[in-house]
ZAMARGU-4260 file (C-alpha; in steps of 0.2 Angstrom, whole numbers, plus 5000, padded with zeros to 4 digits):
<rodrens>
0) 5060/4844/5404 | 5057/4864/5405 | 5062/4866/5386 | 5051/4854/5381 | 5037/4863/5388
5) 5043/4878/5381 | 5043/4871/5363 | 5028/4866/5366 | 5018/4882/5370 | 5028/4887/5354
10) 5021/4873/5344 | 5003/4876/5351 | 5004/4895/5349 | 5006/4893/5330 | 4991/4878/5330
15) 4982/4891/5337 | 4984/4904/5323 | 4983/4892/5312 | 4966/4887/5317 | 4963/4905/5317
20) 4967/4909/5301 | 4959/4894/5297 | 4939/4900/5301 | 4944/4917/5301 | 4942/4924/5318
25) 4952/4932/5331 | 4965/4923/5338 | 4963/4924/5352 | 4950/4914/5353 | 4960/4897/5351
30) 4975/4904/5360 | 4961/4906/5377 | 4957/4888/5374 | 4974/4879/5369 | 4980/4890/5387
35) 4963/4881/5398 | 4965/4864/5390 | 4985/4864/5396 | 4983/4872/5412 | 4966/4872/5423
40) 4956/4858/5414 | 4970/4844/5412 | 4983/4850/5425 | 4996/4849/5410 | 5006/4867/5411
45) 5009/4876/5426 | 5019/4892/5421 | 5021/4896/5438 | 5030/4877/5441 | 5038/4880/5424
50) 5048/4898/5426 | 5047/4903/5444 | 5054/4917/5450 | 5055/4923/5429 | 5035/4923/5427
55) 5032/4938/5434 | 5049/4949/5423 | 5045/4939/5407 | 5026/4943/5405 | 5030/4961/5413
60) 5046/4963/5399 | 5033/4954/5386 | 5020/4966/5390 | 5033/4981/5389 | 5037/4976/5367
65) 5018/4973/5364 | 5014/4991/5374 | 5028/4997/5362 | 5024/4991/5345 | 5006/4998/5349
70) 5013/5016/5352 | 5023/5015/5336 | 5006/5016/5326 | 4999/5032/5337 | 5004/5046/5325
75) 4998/5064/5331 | 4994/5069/5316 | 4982/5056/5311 | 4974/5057/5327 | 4970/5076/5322
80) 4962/5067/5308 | 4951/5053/5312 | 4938/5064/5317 | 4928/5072/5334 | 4918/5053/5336
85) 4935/5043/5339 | 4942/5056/5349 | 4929/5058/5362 | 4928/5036/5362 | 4946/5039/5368
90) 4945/5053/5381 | 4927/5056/5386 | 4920/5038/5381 | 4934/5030/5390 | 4932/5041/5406
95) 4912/5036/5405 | 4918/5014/5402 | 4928/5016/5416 | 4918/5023/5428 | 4901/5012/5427
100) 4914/4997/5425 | 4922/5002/5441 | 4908/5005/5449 | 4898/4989/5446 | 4915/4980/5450
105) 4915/4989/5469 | 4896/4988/5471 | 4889/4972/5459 | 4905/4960/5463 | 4911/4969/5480
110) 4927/4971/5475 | 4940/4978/5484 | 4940/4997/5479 | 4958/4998/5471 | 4952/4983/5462
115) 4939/4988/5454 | 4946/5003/5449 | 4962/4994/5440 | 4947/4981/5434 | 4937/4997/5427
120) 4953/5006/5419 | 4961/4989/5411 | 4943/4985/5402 | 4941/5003/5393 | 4957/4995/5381
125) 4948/4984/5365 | 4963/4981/5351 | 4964/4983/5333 | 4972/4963/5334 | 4954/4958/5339
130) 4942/4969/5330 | 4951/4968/5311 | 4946/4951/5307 | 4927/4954/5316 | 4924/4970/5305
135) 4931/4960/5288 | 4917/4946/5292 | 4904/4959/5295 | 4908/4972/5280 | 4898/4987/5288
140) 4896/5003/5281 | 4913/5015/5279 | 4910/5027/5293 | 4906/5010/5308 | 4922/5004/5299
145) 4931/5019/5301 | 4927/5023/5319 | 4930/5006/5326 | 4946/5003/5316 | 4952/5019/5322
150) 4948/5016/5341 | 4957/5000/5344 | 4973/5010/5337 | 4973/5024/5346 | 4965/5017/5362
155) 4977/5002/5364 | 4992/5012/5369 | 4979/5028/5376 | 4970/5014/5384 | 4985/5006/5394
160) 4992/5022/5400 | 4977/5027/5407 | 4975/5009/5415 | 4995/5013/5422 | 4990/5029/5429
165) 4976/5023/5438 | 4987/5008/5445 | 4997/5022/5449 | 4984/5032/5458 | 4977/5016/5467
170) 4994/5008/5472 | 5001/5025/5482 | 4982/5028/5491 | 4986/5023/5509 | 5005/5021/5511
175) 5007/5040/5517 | 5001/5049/5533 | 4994/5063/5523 | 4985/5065/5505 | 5004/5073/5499
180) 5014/5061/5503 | 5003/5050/5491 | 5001/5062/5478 | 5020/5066/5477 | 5022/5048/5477
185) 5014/5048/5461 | 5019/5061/5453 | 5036/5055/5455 | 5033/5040/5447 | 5024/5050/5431
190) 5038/5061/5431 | 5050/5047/5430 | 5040/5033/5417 | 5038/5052/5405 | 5057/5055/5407
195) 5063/5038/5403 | 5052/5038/5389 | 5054/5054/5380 | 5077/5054/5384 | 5074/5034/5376
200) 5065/5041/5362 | 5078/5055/5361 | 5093/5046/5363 | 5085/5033/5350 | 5082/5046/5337
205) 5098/5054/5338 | 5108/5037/5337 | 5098/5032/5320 | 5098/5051/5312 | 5119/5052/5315
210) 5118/5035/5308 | 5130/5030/5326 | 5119/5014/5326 | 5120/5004/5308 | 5104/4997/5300
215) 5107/4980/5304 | 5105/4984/5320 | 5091/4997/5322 | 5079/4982/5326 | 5089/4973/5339
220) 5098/4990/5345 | 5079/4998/5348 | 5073/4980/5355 | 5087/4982/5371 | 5082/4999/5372
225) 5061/4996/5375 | 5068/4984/5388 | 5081/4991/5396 | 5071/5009/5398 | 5057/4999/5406
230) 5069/4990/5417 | 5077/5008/5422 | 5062/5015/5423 | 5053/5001/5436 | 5068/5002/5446
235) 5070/5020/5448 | 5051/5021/5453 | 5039/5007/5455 | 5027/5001/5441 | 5032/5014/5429
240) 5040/5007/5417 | 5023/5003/5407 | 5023/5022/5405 | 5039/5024/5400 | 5039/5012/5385
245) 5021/5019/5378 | 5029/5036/5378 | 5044/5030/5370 | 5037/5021/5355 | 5025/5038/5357
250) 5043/5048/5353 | 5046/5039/5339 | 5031/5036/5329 | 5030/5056/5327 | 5047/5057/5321
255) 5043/5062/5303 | 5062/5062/5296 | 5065/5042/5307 | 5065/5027/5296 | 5059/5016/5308
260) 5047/5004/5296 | 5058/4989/5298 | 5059/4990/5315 | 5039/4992/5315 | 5038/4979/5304
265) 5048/4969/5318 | 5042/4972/5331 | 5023/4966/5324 | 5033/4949/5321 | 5040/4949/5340
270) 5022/4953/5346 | 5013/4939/5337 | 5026/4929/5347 | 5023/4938/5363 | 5005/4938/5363
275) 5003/4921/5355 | 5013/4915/5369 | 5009/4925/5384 | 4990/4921/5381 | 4993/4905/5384
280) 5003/4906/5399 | 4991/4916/5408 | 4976/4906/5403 | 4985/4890/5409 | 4988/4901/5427
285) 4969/4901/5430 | 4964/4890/5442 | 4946/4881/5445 | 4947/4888/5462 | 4948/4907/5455
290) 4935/4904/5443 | 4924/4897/5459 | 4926/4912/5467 | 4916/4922/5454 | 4897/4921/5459
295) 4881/4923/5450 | 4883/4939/5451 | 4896/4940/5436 | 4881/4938/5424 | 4873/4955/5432
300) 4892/4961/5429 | 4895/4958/5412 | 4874/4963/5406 | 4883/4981/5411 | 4896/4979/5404
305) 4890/4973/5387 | 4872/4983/5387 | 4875/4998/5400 | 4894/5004/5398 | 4896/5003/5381
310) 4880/5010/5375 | 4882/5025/5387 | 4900/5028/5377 | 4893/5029/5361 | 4879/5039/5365
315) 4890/5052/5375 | 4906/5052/5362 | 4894/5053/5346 | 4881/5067/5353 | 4878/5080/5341
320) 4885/5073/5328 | 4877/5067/5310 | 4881/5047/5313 | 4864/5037/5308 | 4857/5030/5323
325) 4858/5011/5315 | 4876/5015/5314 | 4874/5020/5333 | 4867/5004/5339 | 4878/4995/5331
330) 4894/5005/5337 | 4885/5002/5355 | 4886/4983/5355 | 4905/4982/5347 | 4918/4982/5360
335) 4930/4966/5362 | 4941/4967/5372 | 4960/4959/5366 | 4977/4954/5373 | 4982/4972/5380
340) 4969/4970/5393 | 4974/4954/5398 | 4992/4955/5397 | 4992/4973/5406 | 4979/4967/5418
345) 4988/4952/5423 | 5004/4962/5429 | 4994/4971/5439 | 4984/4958/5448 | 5002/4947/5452
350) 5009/4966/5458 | 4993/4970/5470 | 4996/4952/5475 | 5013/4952/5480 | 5005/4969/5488
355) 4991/4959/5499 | 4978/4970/5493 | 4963/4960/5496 | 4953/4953/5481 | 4968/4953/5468
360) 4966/4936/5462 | 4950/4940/5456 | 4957/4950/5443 | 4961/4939/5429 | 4947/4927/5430
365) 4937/4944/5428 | 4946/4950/5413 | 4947/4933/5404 | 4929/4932/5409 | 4925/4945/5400
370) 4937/4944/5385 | 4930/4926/5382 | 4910/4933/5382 | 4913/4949/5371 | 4925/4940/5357
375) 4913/4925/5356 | 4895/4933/5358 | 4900/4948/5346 | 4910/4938/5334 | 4893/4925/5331
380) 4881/4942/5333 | 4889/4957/5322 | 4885/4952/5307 | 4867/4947/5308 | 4865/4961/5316
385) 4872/4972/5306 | 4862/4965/5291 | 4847/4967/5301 | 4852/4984/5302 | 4854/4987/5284
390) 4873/4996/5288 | 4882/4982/5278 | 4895/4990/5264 | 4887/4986/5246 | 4896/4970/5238
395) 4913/4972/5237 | 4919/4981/5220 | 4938/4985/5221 | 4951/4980/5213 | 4967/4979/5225
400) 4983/4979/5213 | 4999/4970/5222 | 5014/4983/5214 | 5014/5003/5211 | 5026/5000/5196
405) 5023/5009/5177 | 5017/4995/5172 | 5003/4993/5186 | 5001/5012/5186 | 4995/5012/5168
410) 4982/4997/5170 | 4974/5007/5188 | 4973/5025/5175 | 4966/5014/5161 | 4952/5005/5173
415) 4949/5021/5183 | 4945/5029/5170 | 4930/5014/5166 | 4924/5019/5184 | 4933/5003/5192
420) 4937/5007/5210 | 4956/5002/5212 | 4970/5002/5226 | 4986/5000/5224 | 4999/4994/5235
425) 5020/4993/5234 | 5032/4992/5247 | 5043/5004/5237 | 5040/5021/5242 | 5045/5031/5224
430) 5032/5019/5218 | 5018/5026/5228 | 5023/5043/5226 | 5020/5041/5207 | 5002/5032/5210
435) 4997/5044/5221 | 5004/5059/5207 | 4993/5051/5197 | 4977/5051/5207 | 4978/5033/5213
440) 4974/5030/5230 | 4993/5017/5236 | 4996/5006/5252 | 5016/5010/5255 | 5019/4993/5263
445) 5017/4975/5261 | 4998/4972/5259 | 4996/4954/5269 | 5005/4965/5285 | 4997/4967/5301
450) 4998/4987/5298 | 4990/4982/5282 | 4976/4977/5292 | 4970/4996/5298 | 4974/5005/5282
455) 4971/4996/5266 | 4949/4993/5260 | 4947/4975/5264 | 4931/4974/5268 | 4927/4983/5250
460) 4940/4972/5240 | 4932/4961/5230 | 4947/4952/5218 | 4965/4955/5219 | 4980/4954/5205
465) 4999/4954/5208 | 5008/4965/5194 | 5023/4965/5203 | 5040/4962/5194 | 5046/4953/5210
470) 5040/4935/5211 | 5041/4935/5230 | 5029/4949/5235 | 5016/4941/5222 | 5017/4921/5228
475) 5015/4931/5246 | 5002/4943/5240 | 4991/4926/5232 | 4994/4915/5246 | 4987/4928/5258
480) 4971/4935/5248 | 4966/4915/5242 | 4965/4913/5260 | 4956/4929/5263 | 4945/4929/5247
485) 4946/4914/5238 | 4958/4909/5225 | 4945/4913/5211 | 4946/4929/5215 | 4964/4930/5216
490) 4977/4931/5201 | 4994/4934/5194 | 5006/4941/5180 | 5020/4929/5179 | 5038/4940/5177
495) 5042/4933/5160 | 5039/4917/5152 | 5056/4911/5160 | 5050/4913/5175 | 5035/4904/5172
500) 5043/4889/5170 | 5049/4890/5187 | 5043/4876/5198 | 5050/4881/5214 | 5033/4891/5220
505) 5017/4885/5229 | 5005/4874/5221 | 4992/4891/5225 | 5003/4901/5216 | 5008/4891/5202
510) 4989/4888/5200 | 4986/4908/5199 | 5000/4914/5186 | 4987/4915/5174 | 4984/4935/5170
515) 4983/4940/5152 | 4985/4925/5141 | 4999/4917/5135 | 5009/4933/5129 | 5002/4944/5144
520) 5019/4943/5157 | 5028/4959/5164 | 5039/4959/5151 | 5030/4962/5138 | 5018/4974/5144
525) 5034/4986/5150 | 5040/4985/5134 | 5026/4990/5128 | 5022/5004/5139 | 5040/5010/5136
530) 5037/5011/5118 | 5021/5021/5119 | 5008/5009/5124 | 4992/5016/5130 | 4978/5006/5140
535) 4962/5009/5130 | 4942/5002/5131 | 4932/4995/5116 | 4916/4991/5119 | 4908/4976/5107
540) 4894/4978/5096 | 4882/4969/5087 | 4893/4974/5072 | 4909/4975/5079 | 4912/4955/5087
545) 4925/4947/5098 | 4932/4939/5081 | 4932/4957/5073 | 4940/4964/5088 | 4956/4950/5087
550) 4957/4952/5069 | 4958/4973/5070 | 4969/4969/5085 | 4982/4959/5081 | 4995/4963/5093
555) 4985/4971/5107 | 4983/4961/5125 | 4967/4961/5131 | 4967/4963/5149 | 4948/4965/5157
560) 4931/4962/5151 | 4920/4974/5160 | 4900/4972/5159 | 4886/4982/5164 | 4873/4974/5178
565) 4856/4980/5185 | 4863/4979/5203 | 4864/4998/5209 | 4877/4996/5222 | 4889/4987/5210
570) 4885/4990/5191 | 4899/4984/5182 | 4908/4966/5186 | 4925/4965/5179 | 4933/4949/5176
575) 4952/4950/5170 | 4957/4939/5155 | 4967/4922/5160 | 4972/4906/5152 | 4960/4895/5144
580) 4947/4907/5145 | 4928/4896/5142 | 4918/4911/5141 | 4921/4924/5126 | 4916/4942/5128
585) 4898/4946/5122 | 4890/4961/5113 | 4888/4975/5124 | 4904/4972/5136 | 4919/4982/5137
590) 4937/4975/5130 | 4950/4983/5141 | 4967/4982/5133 | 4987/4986/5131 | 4987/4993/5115
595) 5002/4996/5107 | 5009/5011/5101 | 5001/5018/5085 | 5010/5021/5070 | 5008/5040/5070
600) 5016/5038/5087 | 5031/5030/5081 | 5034/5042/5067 | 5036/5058/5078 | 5055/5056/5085
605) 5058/5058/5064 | 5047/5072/5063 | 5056/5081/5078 | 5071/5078/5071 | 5068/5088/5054
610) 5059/5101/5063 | 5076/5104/5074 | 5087/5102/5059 | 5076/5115/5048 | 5078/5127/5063
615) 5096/5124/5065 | 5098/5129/5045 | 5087/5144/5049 | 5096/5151/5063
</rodrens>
């Protein structure tokens, strides 16, 4: 009976971000409501009746990957980088949201003190998982993009090891005669989560540079590693094992010489599954009776949170700086709060359960709670406000290309240079090293990642072509921006005409083969570019027509037809050329095209040659 239960939290977890992806918000919406419709409202699913004694080590273990896989994104050197307004949201911003938090927690809710401060420190953690898909709805300008992206990744693994360390602090207060024996207490358990953590990164690096561990294995290899560390780690010293696991993923993601991609690539994978998965078992653990317990004054609770705590953040981590105040007010009412707070504040309430500590039960109605009303209320309000505002981005006017190769590399230089905002993006990183030689800015990955979320322009993309040689990465690529987009907006080179008779795809990509014309396939246009082929503009004229154009270019491939528009934050729409085209270029817009190599072109290797023979006679 337990593993059909089990398949079916699997089986609900994907309904849920299907549904997700569906309407196009956070996840975690559906997986809150699948998790309350199993557990508290029709009795269903009880985890605790379903693992026993493993609850508590699978959420904690669970918790200990997703901790993990979000260090691996914090790189030092980027954190230098994203400017003074993020990094005082993730030292003086957070201290500020943790203290009114706490404080309202201990005087608004009368919480027990230790619980309110865990409450206060768990809350200060949003997620980049929750606010990516709420920031490409809204579409605000580039610097409230910026500086939200760049606070759910760098304060979701910041965030949680504060939130340890305060557990830390709180835990140890009390169980010594004298203020000492408590602070040695917990500076024995820092010392021991940082040590774990930074020999585990060590030994880690060491095993994949002397290549002692082989790449099959690096992902499961590193995997048994996270959890064995964290296992050492909690046994050597209580509750430290959270520390040691951010410090470790920490360790290696500013490893500049480790190949660890795949293993970051995995590890997204394994925490979809975790999180999808998890969410549901600790919504399906609440009970009516815990939710009961919350008075009326949770509204007065969460009015600070939402319009007291977060404001007073903003204001203090962006004073004395030139952000626009619009941009200010709108910074001050985004601030959902995701899985990490949930998952990290749920092993803390079971540990301060299992301690007796008075009002621990209350935690995770709180934080649930208050994940539920900030997701929900912000998703609906973000973008109306932010229209209201006027600190939307202009329509979307890039052009994402799905390959880095010399074929795509010629087509980004030929439309940058008709002002056409483009980005690339190739998995292959000799690829992107040539775009970026060439002044194109390149995604190095797989564009419909979750990485891909916090780094590539979605919010400014506003079509999307796959010139890819590989067939795989462009039916992927389609199927993922249709979605995202909408399949209008979305085309395809097909590899050859060979493999356009392939019928082993999906309908969407079949459907969305369709770039260039009959002869316009990846074939051709690399033989062209390898023979000399230049990507040139004509504009039509009155005297010089579409038909003229054909006629004078007989074996050129027309690729884009760019107009000119009144609009002033988007002035020239670009519409690439496809099959069974019904509108025809007009006078006034611009032909972009593969030409072929000119004659003059072809006849220099014979000129070089005489040249070198006539000096070889000389000599």
């Amino acid at each position: 009976m337990s593993a059909i239960y089990i398949a079916g939290i699997a089986l609900c977890s994907v309904f849920a971000q299907w549904l997700a992806w569906v309407f196009k918000v956070p996840a975690i919406l559906f997986l809150l409501l699948v998790g309350l419709l199993l557990g508290p409202i029709s009795g269903q699913l009880s985890p605790d009746d379903l693992l026993g004694d493993l609850l508590f080590p699978i959420v904690s273990l669970s918790v200990a990957v997703i901790l993990f896989e979000g260090a691996l994104t914090l790189h030092f050197r980027e954190l230098k980088g994203i400017g003074k307004i993020v990094r005082n949201l993730c030292s003086i911003g957070m201290l500020a949201t943790f203290i009114i938090i706490a404080l309202s927690g201990y005087f608004i809710l009368n919480l027990d003190w230790r619980v309110a401060g865990v409450l206060g420190a768990v809350l200060v953690v949003t997620g980049p998982t929750v606010i990516a898909p709420m920031l490409n709805a809204m579409r605000p300008t580039q610097d409230i993009d910026r500086v939200l992206r760049w606070e759910g990744i760098v304060i979701d693994p910041i965030g949680a090891l504060f939130a340890v360390l305060v557990f830390e602090a709180v835990s140890f207060v009390g169980k010594g005669e004298v203020l000492s024996h408590t602070l040695i207490a917990l500076f024995t358990t820092l010392g021991v989560g940082l040590s774990v953590g930074i020999v585990s990164g060590w030994l880690t690096s060491l095993l994949i540079r002397r290549e002692w561990l082989p790449y099959e294995l690096h992902k499961f290899g590193i995997l048994a590693l996270v959890l064995f560390s964290f296992s050492l780690s909690n046994f050597l010293s209580h509750e430290s094992g959270l520390l040691a696991v951010t410090v470790f993923g920490i360790w290696l993601a500013n490893q500049d010489d480790l190949e660890i991609d795949s293993v970051l690539e995995f590890k997204e994978d394994l925490s979809m599954i975790l999180i999808s998965s998890l969410f549901i078992l600790l919504a399906a653990r609440l009970q009516i009776s815990d939710l009961m317990l919350l008075d009326i004054n949770i509204f007065i609770f969460l009015a600070i949170v939402l319009f007291i705590a977060r404001p007073i953040c903003i204001a203090i981590s962006t004073f004395n700086s030139d952000l626009p105040f619009k941009s200010r007010l709108l910074l001050s009412w985004i601030a959902p709060r995701g899985i990490v707070a949930a998952a990290v504040g749920s092993v803390f309430a079971l540990s301060m359960h299992e301690s007796g500590i008075a009002d621990a039960n209350k935690i995770v109605p709180l934080i649930f709670t208050v994940i539920i009303v900030t997701v929900v209320l912000q998703s609906l309000t973000a973008t109306p406000l932010a229209k209201l505002l006027g600190v939307r981005q202009p329509s979307p006017n890039t052009l994402l290309i799905i390959g880095a190769n010399h074929v795509a590399r010629a087509i980004a230089c030929g439309l940058k240079d008709q002002n056409i905002e483009v980005h690339l993006s190739d998995p292959a990183w000799e690829n992107c090293k040539m775009a970026r030689m060439d002044g194109l800015p390149c995604y190095y990955g797989n564009p419909q990642s979750e990485h891909a979320e916090r780094y590539l322009p979605l919010t400014k993309l506003k079509s999307v072509i796959a010139l890819s040689p590989n067939r795989h990465h462009n039916a992927l690529g389609v199927q993922y921006f249709s979605h995202l987009l909408n399949e209008q907006s979305v085309f395809s080179l097909r590899s050859s005409t060979n493999h356009a008779k392939a019928n082993k795809d999906s309908a969407t990509f079949l459907s969305r083969q369709i770039l260039f014309g009959e002869q316009g396939n990846y074939a051709r246009l690399s033989s062209l570019i390898a023979k000399g082929g230049k990507v040139s503009a004509t504009r039509l004229s009155e005297e010089f027509t579409w038909d003229q154009y054909l006629e004078v270019n007989k074996e050129a491939i027309p690729l884009f037809i760019i107009s000119e528009r009144s609009k002033e934050d988007d002035p020239l729409m670009i519409r690439p050329f496809i099959m069974d085209m019904k509108k025809a270029p007009e006078e006034g817009e611009k032909i972009v095209a593969m030409q072929p190599p000119k004659m003059t072109i072809l006849k220099e290797p014979s000129i070089n040659k005489e040249t070198n023979e006539q000096a070889s006679i000389e000599s």
